[in-house]
C-alpha positions in Angstrom: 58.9 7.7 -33.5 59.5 6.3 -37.4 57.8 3.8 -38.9 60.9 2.1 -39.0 61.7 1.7 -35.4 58.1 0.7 -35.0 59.0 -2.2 -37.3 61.7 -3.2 -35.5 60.9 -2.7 -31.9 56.9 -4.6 -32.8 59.6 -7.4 -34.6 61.2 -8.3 -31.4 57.8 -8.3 -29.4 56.7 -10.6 -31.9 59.4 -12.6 -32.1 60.7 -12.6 -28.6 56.8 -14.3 -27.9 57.0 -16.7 -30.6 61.2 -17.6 -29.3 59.2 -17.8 -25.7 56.9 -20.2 -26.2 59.3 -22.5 -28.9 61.9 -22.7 -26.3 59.0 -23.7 -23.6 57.9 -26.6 -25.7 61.3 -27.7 -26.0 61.9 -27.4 -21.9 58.3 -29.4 -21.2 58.7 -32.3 -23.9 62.5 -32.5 -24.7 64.7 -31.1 -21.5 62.1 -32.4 -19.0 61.8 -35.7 -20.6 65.4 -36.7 -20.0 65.4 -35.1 -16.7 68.3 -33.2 -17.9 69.4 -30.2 -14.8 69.0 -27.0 -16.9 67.1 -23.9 -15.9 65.4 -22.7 -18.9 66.7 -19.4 -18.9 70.1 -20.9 -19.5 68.6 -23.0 -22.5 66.8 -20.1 -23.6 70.4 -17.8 -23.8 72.9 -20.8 -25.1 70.3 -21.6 -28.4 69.2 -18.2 -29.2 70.7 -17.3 -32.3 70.9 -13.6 -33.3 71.2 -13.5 -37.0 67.5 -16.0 -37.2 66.6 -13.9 -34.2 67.2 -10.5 -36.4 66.1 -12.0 -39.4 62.6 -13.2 -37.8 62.5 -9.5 -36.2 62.8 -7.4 -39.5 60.2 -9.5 -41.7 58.0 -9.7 -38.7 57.9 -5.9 -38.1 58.0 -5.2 -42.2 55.2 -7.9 -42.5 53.1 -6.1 -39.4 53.6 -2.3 -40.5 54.3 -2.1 -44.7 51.6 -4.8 -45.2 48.1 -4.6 -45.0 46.0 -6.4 -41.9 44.9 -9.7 -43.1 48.3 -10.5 -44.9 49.9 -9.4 -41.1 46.9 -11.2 -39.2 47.5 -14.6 -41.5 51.5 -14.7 -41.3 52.0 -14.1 -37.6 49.0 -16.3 -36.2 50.6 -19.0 -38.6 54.3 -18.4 -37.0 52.2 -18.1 -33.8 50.8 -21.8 -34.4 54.0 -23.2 -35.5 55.7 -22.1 -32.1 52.8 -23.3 -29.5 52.8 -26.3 -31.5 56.2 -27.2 -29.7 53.7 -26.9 -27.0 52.3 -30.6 -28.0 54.5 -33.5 -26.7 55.8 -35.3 -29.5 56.6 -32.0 -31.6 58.3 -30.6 -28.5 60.2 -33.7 -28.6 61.4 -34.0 -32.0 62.3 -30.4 -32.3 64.1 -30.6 -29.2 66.1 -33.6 -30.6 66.5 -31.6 -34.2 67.8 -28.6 -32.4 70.2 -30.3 -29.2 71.1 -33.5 -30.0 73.8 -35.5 -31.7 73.5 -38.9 -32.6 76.0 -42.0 -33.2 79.1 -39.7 -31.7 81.9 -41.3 -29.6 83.7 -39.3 -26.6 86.7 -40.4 -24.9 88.1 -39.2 -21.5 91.5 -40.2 -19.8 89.7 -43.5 -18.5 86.8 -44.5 -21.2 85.5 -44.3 -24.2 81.8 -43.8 -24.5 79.7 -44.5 -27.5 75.7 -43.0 -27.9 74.3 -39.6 -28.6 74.4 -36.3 -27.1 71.4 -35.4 -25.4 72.3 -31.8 -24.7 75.6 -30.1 -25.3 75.4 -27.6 -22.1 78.0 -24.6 -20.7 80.4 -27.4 -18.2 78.7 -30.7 -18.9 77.6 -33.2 -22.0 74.1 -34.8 -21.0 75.1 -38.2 -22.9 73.1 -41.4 -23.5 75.4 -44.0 -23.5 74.3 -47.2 -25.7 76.3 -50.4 -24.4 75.1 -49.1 -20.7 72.0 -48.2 -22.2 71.7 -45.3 -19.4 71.8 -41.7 -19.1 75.4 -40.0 -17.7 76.3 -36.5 -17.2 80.1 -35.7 -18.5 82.2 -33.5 -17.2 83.7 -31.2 -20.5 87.2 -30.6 -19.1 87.4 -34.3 -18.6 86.5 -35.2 -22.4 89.7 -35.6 -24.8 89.2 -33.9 -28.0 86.2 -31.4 -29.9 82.5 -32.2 -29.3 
């Protein structure tokens, strides 16, 4: 096999891991937390996005195969750190919140108009905290007039 397939298929080992245990964080402390009704599978597939994914894969696999071992050793076990770290409640949180929600955002259906932030943005529904009910409510997207 070339060195260059080995590169790319030790890329996305690496990086499939680190998307693993980034995307687990974010279940445990951010999905979890709201008790939003998402398999993380589905979260997993809907926020994966291929050009970071590819990106990540190439200089991962250059970084492990063209470099030399402590350069490779130093620059993955960091990426490695920086994804369990989602791992850790608050950081699973915030990342969570950076990456799936929306804040200050107003959505209106034939009835009402509802005014808070999106709390996850998922395949048929909008997970939505709601600010003057001060509660969580699950929208329907075919119901909700206008673009998200």
């Amino acid at each position: 096999m070339s060195k260059f397939f080995q590169a790319l298929l030790s890329g996305m080992f690496f990086t499939f891991i680190l998307d693993f245990f980034l995307f687990l964080g974010i279940k445990l402390n951010y999905i979890d937390y709201y008790e939003i009704d998402l398999y993380y599978n589905i979260l997993f597939a809907d926020n994966q996005d291929f050009l970071i994914f590819l990106f990540f894969t190439l200089l991962i696999g250059y970084v492990t195969l063209y470099t030399n071992i402590k350069l490779a050793l130093v620059f993955v076990g960091s990426l490695f750190l920086l994804s369990f770290a989602t791992l850790i409640a608050p950081i699973g949180n915030s990342v969570g919140a950076y990456m799936l929600s929306k804040e200050n955002v107003i959505l209106q259906t034939s009835r009402f108009s509802y005014h808070g932030d999106i709390l996850y943005n998922g395949r048929k529904t909008v997970t939505f905290y709601d600010t003057e009910l001060q509660k969580i409510i699950i929208l329907d997207k075919k119901k909700i007039k206008g673009k998200i």
